[in-house]
C-alpha positions as CSV (number, residue, x, y, z in Angstrom):
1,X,-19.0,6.5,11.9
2,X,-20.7,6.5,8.7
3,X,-22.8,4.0,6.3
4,X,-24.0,5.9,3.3
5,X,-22.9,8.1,1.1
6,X,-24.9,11.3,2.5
7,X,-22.4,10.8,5.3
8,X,-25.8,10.0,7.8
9,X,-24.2,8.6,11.0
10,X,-25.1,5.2,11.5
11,X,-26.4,3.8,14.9
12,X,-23.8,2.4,17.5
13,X,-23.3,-1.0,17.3
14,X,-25.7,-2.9,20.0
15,X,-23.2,-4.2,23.0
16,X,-22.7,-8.0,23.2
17,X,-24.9,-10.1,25.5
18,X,-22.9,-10.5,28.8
19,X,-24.8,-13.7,30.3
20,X,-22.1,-16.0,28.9
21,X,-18.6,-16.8,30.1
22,X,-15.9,-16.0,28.0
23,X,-12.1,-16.9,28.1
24,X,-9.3,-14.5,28.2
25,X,-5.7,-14.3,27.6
26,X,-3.2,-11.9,27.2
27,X,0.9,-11.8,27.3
28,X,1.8,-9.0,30.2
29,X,5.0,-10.2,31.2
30,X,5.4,-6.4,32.9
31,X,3.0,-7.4,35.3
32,X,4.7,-7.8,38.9
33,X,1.4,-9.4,40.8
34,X,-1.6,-9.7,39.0
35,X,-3.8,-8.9,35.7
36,X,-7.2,-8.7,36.1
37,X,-10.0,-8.1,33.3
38,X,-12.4,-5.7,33.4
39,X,-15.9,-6.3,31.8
40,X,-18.6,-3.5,32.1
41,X,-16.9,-2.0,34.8
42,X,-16.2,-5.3,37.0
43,X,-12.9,-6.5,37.7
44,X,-12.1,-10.2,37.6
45,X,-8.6,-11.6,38.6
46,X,-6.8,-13.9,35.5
47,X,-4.2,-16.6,36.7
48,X,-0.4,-17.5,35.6
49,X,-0.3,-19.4,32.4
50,X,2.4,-22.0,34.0
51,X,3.0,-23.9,30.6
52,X,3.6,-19.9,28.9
53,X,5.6,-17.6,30.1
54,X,4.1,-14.0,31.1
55,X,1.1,-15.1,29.8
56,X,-2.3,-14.7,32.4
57,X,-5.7,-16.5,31.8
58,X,-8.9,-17.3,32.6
59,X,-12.7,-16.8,32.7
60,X,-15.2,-13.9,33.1
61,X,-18.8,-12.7,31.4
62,X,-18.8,-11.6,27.9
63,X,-18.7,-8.0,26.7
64,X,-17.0,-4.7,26.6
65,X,-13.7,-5.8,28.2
66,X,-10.1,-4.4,28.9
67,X,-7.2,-5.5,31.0
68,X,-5.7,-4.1,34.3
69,X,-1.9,-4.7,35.5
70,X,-1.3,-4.4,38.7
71,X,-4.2,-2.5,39.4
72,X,-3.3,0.0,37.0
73,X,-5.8,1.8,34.5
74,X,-8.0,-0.3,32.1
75,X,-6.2,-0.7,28.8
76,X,-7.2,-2.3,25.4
77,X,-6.2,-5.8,24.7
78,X,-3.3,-6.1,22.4
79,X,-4.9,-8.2,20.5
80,X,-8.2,-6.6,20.1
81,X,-10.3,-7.6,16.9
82,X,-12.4,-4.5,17.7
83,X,-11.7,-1.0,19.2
84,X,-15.9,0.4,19.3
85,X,-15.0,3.6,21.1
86,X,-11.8,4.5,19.2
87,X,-8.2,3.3,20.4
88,X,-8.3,4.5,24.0
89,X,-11.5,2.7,24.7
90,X,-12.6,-1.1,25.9
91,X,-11.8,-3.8,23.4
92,X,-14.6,-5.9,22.0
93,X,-15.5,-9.7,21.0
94,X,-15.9,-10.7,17.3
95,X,-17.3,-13.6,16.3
96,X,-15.7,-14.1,12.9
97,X,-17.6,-17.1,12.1
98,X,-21.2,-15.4,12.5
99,X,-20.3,-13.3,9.5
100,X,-22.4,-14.5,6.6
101,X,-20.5,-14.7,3.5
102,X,-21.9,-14.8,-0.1
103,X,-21.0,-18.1,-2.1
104,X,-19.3,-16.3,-4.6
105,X,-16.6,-19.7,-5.4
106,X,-13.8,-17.1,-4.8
107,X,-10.6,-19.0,-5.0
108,X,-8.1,-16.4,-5.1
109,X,-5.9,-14.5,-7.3
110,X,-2.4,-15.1,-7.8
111,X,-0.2,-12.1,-8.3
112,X,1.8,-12.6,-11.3
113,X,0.0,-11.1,-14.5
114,X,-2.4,-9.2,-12.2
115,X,-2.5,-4.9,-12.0
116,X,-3.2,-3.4,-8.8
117,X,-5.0,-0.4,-8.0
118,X,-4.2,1.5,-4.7
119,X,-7.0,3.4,-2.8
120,X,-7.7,4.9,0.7
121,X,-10.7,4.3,1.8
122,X,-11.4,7.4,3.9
123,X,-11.2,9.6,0.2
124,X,-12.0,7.4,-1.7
125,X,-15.8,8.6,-1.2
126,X,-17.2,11.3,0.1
127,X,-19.0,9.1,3.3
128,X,-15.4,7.2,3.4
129,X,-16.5,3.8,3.8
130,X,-16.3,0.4,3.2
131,X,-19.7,0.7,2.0
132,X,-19.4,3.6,-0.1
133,X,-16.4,2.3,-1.8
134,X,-18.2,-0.9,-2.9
135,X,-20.5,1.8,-4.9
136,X,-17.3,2.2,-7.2
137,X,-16.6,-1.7,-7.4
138,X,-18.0,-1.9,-11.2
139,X,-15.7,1.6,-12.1
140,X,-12.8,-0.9,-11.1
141,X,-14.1,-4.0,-13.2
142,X,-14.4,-2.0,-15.8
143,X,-10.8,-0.4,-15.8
144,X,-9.8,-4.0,-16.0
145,X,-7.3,-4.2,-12.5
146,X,-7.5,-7.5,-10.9
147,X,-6.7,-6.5,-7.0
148,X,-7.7,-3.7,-5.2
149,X,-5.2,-2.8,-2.4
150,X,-6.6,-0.8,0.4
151,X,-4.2,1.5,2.8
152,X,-3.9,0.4,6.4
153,X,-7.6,0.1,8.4
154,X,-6.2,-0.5,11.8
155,X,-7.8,1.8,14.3
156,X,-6.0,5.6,14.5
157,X,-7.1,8.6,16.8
158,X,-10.3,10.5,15.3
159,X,-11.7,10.1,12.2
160,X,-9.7,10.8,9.0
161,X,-5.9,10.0,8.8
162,X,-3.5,7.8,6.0
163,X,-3.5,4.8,8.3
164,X,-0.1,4.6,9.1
165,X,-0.4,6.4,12.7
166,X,-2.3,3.1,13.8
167,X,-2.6,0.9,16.8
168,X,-4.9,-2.1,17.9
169,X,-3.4,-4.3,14.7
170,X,-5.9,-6.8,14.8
171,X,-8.6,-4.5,14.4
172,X,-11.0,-2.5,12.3
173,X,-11.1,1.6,12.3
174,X,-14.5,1.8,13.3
175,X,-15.4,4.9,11.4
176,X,-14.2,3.2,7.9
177,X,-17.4,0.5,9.2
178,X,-15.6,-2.2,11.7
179,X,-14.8,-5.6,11.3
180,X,-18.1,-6.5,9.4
181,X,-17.8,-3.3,7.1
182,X,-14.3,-4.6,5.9
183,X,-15.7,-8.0,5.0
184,X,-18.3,-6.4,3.5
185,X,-16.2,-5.1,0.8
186,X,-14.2,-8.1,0.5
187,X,-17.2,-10.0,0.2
188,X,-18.4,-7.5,-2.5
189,X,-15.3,-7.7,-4.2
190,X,-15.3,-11.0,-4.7
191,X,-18.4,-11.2,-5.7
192,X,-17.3,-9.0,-9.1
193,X,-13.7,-10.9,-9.3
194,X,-11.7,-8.8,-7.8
195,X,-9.2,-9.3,-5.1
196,X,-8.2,-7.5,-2.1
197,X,-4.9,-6.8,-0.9
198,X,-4.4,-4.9,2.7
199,X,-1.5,-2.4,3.8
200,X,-0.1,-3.5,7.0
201,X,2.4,-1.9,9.3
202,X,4.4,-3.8,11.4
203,X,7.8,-1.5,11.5
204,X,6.0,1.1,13.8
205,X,3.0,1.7,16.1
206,X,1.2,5.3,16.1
207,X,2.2,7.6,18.6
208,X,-1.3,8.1,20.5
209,X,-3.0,4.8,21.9
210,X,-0.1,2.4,21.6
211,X,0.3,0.6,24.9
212,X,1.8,-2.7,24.2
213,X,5.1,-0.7,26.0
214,X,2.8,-1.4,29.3
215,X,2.6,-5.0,28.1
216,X,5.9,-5.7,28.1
217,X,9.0,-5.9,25.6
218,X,7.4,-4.9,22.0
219,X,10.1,-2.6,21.7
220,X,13.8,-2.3,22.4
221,X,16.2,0.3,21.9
222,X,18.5,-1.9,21.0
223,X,17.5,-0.8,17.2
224,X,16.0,2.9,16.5
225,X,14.3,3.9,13.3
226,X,12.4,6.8,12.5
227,X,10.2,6.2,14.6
228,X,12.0,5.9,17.7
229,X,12.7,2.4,19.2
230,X,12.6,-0.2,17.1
231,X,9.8,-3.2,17.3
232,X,11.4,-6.0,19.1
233,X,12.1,-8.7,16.8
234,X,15.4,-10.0,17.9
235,X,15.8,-9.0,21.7
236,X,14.6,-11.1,24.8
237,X,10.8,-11.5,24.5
238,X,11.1,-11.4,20.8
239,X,9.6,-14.8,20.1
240,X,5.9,-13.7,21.8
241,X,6.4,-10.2,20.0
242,X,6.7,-11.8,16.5
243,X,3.9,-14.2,16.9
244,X,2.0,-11.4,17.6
245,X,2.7,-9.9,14.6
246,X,2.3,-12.6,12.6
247,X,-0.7,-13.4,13.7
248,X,-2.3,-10.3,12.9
249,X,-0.8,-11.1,9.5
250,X,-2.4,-14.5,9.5
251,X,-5.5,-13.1,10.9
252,X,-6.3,-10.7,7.9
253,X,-5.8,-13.3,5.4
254,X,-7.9,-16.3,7.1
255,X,-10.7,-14.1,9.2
256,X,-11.0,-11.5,6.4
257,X,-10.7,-13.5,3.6
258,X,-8.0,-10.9,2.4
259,X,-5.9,-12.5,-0.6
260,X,-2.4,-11.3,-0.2
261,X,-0.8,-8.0,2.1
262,X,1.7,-5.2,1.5
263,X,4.0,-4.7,4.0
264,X,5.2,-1.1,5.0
265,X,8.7,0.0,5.3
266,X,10.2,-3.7,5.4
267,X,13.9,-2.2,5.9
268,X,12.9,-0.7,9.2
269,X,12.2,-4.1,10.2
270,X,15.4,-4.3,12.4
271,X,16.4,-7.9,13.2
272,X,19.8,-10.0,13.6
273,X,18.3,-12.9,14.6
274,X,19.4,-16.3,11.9
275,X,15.4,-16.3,10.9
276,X,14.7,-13.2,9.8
277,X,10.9,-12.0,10.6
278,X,10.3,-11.6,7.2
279,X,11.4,-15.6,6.3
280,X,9.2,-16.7,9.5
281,X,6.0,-14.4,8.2
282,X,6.6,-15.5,4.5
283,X,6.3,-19.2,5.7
284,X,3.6,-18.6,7.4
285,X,1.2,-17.4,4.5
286,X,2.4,-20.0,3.0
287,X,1.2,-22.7,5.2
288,X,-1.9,-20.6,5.2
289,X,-2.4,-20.8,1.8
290,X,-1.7,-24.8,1.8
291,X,-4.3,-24.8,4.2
292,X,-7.3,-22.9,3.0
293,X,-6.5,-23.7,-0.5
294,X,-5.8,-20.2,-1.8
295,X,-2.8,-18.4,-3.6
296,X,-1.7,-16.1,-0.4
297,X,1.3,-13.4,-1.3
298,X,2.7,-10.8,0.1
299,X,4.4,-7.6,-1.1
300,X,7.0,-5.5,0.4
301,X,7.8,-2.0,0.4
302,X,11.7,-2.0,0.6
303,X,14.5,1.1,0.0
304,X,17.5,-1.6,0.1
305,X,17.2,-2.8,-3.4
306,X,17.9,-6.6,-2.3
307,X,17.0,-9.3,-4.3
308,X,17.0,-11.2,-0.9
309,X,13.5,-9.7,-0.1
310,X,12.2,-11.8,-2.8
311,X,14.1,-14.4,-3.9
312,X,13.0,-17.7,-2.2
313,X,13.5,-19.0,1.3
314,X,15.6,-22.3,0.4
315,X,18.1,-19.5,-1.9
316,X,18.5,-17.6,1.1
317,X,15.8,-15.1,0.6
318,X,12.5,-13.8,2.6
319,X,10.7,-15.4,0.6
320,X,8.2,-12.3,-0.3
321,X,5.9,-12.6,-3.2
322,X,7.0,-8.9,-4.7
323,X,8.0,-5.6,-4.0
324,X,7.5,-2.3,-5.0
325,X,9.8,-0.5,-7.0
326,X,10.8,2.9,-6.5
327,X,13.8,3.4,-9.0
328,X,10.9,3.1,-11.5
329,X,8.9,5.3,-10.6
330,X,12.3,8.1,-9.8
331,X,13.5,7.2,-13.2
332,X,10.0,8.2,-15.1
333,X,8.8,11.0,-13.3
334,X,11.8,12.3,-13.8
335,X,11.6,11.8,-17.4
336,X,8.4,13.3,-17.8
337,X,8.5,16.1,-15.5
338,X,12.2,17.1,-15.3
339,X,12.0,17.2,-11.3
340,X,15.2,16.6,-9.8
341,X,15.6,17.3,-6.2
342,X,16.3,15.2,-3.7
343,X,16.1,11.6,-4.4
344,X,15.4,12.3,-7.8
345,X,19.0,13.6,-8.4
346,X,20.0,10.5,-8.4
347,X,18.0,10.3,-11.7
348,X,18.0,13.3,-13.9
349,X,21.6,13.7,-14.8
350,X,20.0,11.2,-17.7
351,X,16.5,10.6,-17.1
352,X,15.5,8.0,-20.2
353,X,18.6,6.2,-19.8
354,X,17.0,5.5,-16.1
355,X,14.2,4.5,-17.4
356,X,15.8,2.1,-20.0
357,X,18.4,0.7,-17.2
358,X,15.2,0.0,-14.8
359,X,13.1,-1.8,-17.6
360,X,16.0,-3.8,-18.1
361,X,17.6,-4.5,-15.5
362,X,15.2,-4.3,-12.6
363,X,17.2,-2.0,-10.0
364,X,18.8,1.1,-11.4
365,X,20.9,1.4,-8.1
366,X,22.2,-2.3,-8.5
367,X,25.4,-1.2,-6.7
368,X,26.0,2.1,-8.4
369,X,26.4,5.6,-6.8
370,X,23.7,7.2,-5.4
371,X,24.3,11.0,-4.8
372,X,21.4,11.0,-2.7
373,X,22.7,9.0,-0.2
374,X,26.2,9.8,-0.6
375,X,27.5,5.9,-1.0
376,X,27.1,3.1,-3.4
377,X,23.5,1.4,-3.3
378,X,22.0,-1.8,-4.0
379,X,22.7,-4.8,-5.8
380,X,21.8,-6.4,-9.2
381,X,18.5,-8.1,-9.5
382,X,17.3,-11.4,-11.2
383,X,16.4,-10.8,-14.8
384,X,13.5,-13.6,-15.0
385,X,11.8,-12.0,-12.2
386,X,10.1,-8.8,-13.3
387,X,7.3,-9.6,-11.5
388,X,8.4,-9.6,-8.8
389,X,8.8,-5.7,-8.9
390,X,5.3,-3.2,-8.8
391,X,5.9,-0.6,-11.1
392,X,3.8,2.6,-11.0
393,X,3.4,6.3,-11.9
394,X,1.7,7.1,-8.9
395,X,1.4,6.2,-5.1
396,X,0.1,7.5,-1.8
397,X,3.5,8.2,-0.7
398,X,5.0,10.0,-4.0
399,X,1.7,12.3,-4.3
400,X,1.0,12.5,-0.4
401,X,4.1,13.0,0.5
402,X,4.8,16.4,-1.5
403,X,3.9,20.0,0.1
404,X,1.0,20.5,-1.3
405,X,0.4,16.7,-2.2
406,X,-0.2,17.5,-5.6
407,X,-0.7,14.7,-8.4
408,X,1.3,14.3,-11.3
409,X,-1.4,15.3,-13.7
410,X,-1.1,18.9,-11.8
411,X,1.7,19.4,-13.8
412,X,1.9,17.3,-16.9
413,X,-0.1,17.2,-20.1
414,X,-2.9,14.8,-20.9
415,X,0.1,13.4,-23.5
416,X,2.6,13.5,-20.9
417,X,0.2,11.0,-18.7
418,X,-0.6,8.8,-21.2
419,X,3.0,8.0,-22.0
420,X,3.4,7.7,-18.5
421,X,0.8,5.1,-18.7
422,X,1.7,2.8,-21.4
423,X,5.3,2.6,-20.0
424,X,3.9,1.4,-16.5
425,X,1.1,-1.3,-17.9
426,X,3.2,-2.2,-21.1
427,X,6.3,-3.0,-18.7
428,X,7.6,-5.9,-17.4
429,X,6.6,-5.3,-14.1
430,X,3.6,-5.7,-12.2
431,X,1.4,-2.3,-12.3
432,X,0.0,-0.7,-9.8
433,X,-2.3,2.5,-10.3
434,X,-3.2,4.8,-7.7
435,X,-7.1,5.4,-6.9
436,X,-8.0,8.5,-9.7
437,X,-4.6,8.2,-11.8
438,X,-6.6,6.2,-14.2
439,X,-8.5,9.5,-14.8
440,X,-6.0,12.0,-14.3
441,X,-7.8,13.5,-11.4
442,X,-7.7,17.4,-10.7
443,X,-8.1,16.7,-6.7
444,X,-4.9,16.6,-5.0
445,X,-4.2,14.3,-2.1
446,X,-2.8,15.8,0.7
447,X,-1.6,14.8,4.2
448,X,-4.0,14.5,6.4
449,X,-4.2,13.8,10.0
450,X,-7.1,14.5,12.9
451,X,-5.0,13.5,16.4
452,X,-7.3,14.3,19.3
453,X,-3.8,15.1,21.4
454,X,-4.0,19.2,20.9
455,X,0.0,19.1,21.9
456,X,0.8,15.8,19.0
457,X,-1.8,17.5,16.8
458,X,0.4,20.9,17.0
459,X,3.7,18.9,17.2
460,X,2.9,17.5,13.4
461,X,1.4,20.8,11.8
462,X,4.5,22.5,13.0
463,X,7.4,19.7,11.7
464,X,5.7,19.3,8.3
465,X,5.6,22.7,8.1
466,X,9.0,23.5,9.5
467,X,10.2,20.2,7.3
468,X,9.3,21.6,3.7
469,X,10.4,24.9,4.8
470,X,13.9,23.7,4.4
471,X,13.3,23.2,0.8
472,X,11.9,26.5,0.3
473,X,8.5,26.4,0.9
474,X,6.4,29.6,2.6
475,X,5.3,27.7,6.3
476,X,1.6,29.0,5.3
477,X,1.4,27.9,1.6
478,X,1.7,24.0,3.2
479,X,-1.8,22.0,4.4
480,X,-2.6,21.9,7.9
481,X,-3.0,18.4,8.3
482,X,-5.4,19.1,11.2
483,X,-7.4,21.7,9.0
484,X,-11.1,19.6,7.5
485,X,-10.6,21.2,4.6
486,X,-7.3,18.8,3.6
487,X,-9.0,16.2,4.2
488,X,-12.1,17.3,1.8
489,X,-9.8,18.7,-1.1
490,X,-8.6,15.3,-1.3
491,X,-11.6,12.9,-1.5
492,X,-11.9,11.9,-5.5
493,X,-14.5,13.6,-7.7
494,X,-16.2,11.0,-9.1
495,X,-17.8,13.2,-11.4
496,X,-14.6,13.8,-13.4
497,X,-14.4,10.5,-15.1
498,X,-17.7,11.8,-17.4
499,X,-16.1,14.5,-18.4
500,X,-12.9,15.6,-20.7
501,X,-10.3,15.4,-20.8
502,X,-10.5,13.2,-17.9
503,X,-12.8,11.0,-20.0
504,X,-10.0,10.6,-23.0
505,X,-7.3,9.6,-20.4
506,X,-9.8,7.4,-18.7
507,X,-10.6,5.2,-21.8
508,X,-6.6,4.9,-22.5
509,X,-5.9,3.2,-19.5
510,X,-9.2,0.8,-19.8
511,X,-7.2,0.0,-23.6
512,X,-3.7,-0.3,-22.1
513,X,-5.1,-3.2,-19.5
514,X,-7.1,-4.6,-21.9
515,X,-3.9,-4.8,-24.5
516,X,-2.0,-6.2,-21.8
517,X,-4.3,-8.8,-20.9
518,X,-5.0,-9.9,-24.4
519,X,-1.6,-10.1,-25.8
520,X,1.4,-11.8,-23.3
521,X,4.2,-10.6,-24.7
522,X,3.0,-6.8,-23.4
523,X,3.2,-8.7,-19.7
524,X,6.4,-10.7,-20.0
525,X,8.2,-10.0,-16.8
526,X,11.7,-11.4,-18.7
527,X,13.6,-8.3,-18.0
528,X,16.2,-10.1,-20.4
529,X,13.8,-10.0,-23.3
530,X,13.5,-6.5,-22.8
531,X,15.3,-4.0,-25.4
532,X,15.1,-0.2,-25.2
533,X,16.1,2.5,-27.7
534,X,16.7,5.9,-27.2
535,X,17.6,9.4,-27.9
536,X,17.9,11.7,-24.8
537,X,18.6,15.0,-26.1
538,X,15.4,14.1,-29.0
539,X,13.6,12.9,-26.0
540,X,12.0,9.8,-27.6
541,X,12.4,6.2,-26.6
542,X,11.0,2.6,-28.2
543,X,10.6,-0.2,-25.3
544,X,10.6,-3.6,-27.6
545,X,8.5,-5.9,-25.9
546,X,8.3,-9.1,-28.4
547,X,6.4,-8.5,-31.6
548,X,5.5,-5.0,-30.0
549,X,7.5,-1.9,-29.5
550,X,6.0,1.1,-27.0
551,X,6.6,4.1,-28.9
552,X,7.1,7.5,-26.5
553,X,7.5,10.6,-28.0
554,X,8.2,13.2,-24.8
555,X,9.7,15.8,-27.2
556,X,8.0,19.4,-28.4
557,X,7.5,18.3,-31.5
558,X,7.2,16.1,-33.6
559,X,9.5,12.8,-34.4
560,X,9.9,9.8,-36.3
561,X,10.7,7.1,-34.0
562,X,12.6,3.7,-35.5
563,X,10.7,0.6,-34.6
564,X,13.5,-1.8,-36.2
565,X,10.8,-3.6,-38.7
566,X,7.9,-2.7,-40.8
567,X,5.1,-1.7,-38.6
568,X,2.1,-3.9,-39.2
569,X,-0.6,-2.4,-36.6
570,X,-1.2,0.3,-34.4
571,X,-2.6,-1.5,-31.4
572,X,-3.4,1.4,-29.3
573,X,-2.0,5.5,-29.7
574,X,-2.7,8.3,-27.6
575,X,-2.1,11.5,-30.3
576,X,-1.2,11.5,-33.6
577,X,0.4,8.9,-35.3
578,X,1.2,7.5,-38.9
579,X,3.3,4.4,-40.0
580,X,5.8,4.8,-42.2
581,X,7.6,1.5,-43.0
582,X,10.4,0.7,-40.4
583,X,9.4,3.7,-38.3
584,X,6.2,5.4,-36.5
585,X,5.8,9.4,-36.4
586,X,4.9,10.7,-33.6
587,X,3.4,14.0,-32.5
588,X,4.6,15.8,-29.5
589,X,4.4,14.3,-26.2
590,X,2.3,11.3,-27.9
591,X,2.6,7.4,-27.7
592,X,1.7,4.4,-29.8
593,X,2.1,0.5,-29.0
594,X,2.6,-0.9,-32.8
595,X,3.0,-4.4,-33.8
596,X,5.7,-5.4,-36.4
């Protein structure tokens, strides 16, 4: 665990007095006979909640505690707000209320109009803290995002890891800094006007320290995903496992102060009940929200391409705030790098025709064929509601999850990017960046993973390995995810952003958000009002947004590109460009937003 930027270790947190009584809980419906709770090392015996079903209560000294069934080993509470010795260990008290926080007059920040900016925590510094990361706060003012989303910070095995292997879901990784260290930054955040939105994952538990199975029904087989068995959200015992969930949910926001949450993998969220879990969570925030007086949201991350995620819960929908949209992102990264395996087939038989259809029309499987999946896919989405879809050039998954986790700006030119750019904050969606995009960073980001199981910790080096080897990779030219040295190749270089041509791409995107900010029509999320031109085999296309066209020139050379009225201003170009009349010229692999 580390505080400061040298990567110093910080002292253990002092234990809790234990001369006060202190009540305890927990749903164990497994249990045959009894449930005690242990605290320090002594066992005391909890009752039968006889108004709650599987439920066991009562009283016992404060501190370091964990929970017995039928005299079987100490395990951590389910819903433990702090795991201190890693997620194997005791579970641990927190007094949210003694937490001290600034009076900044934070009200919130809605998510419409806003651009996100997606970062890890445990790279995004070299100490990988909460701590450190506030150090960078004013980089992300000054970029001009409004909401920084953090990847999950529940508590994983060992130090470094993406966050998605994690357990204890209503607490804190300790070595990120803990409960306090994550209000910390929110509090710091705040402070500078920026919100905070958290990734949670409530599809899957990791695969070392997860013993709710010992609790009783969290999961059932009577759904499998690829994780195994499914979480149990429509099976008997259900109803306790999806207030559990929610509550965690719930917890974030009030306790933390967090403003809105992203939700991993939604459409592994197997449920036939008439409520779907997403509807019951989505009313919750919003009761929340009623209540504290803030704009709550939530986004999803969803591979159905439903408008039910997010159209509202009296139309029949889940009610989710927005979700993110990966036909986007396929469509344009095809256009700018030519990729097109895998999913990106689906996409490069006519890559700036993708593009156009998705800036359009939302989905660009809105019930069309998808090669990739070998049926038809999706169905149409709302045009009023761009919005409602995150667009992006960049995320942990679509870098992270590539052999060598290499970014786009491996590959691509400093033109290339910046077209990139002004088609992802000049759209109609809302924009998300991922943490050193903005820069065009030369570290890649990698998976990593540090499992202190030697056989789970073999188990994954050998099945990424053995996984990209199937699509032609050498077995040694892919990361060890156990290997330090992934980890460290893939912590940002903040030094980058002082220097070309890292520098030059940097100050684009601080003019793109800015542009966006100051003039609407650049942000209207009217995917009806939205008219795109192009020429694939010249590989040029004009997005008309208003009184504005987004002029991309992706071609080797150069091209005069019709803006369908006299130019009147160039607002913002990245390369050479000249006016002439009714059309812009454009140098290779350059881009201009002009106003006619």
């Amino acid at each position: 665990m580390t505080g400061h930027e040298d990567g110093a270790a910080a002292p253990r947190p002092a234990r809790p007095r234990t001369d006060t009584a202190r009540h305890y809980e927990v749903w164990a419906p497994a249990a045959a006979e009894r449930v005690e709770v242990e605290v320090d090392g002594d066992r005391h015996p909890l009752a039968r909640d006889t108004a709650r079903a599987g439920w066991w209560r009562g009283e016992a000294p404060a501190g370091d505690y964990a929970f017995r069934l039928d005299g079987g080993p100490p395990l951590p509470d389910p819903r433990s707000p702090r795991q201190p010795h890693g997620p194997d260990g005791p579970s641990r008290p927190v007094d949210h209320a003694a937490f001290r926080w600034s009076r900044t007059g934070w009200r919130g920040r809605p998510l419409p109009g806003a651009v996100l900016y997606e970062l890890h925590i445990g790279t995004f510094t070299a100490a990988g803290t909460f701590d450190a990361a506030i150090e960078h706060l004013d980089h992300l003012v000054e970029l001009g995002v409004d909401l920084v989303e953090l990847m999950p910070v529940c508590p994983f095995p060992g130090k470094h890891g993406w966050g998605y292997d994690g357990v204890s879901i209503w607490a804190v990784h300790e070595p990120y800094g803990g409960p306090d260290g994550l209000k910390r930054f929110v509090d710091a955040a705040h402070r500078k006007g920026l919100g905070v939105v958290l990734d949670v994952v409530h599809n899957h538990l990791g695969p070392s320290g997860n013993y709710l199975p010992a609790y009783g029904p969290y999961f059932t087989d009577r759904h499998h995903t690829p994780w195994g068995s499914a979480v149990n959200l429509d099976a008997p015992g259900s109803d306790e496992v999806r207030a559990y969930l929610i509550g965690s949910a719930l917890s974030w926001l009030r306790d933390y102060r967090i403003d809105g949450l992203r939700l991993d993998a939604v459409h592994a969220l197997a449920d036939d009940r008439a409520v779907h879990f997403l509807e019951e969570l989505s009313a919750g925030v919003e009761r929340l929200a009623v209540a504290t007086n803030r704009p709550l949201f939530l986004i999803a991350e969803s591979d159905l391409n439903s408008p039910r995620t997010t159209a509202p819960r009296p139309a029949g929908g889940h009610g989710i705030t927005a979700q993110w949209s990966d036909d986007f992102h396929h469509a344009l990264h095809t256009a700018l790098t030519g990729e097109s395996h895998g999913y990106y087939g689906d996409f490069a038989r006519a890559p700036l025709a993708a593009v156009a259809k998705t800036l359009t029309r939302g989905f660009f499987h809105d019930g069309t064929w998808s090669s990739f999946r070998g049926r038809s896919h999706g169905r149409p989405f709302p045009p009023g509601g761009g919005h409602r879809l995150l667009g992006y050039l960049q995320t942990h998954d679509q870098v992270g999850n590539r052999a060598l986790g290499d970014r786009i700006s491996a590959v691509l030119s400093a033109g290339r990017l910046a077209c990139g750019a002004a088609l992802v904050l000049t759209s109609p969606f809302t924009p998300m960046l991922f943490m050193g995009e903005e820069w065009g960073a030369a570290t890649p980001w990698q998976y990593f993973t540090d499992h202190t199981d030697p056989g789970l910790a073999e188990a994954v080096r050998r099945g990424r390995r053995r996984e990209f080897a199937e699509h032609g990779w050498q077995a040694e030219a892919v990361p060890d995810p156990q290997e330090p040295a992934t980890v460290l190749r893939s912590v940002l270089d903040w030094t980058e952003p002082w220097r070309a041509p890292h520098s030059e791409l940097l100050d684009w995107y601080r003019r793109l958000i800015r542009l966006r900010r100051e003039r609407a029509a650049l942000a209207d999320p009217d995917l009806a009002a939205v008219r795109v031109e192009f020429d694939e085999a010249a590989r040029w296309l004009v997005v008309h947004r208003g009184p504005y066209r987004v002029a991309v020139n992706l071609g080797d050379g150069p091209a005069a590109l019709p803006l369908g009225a006299p130019g009147r201003e160039v607002a913002a170009s990245f390369g050479e460009c000249v006016l002439d009349g009714s059309a812009v010229r454009l140098a290779a692999e350059s881009v201009a937003v002009v106003a006619v």
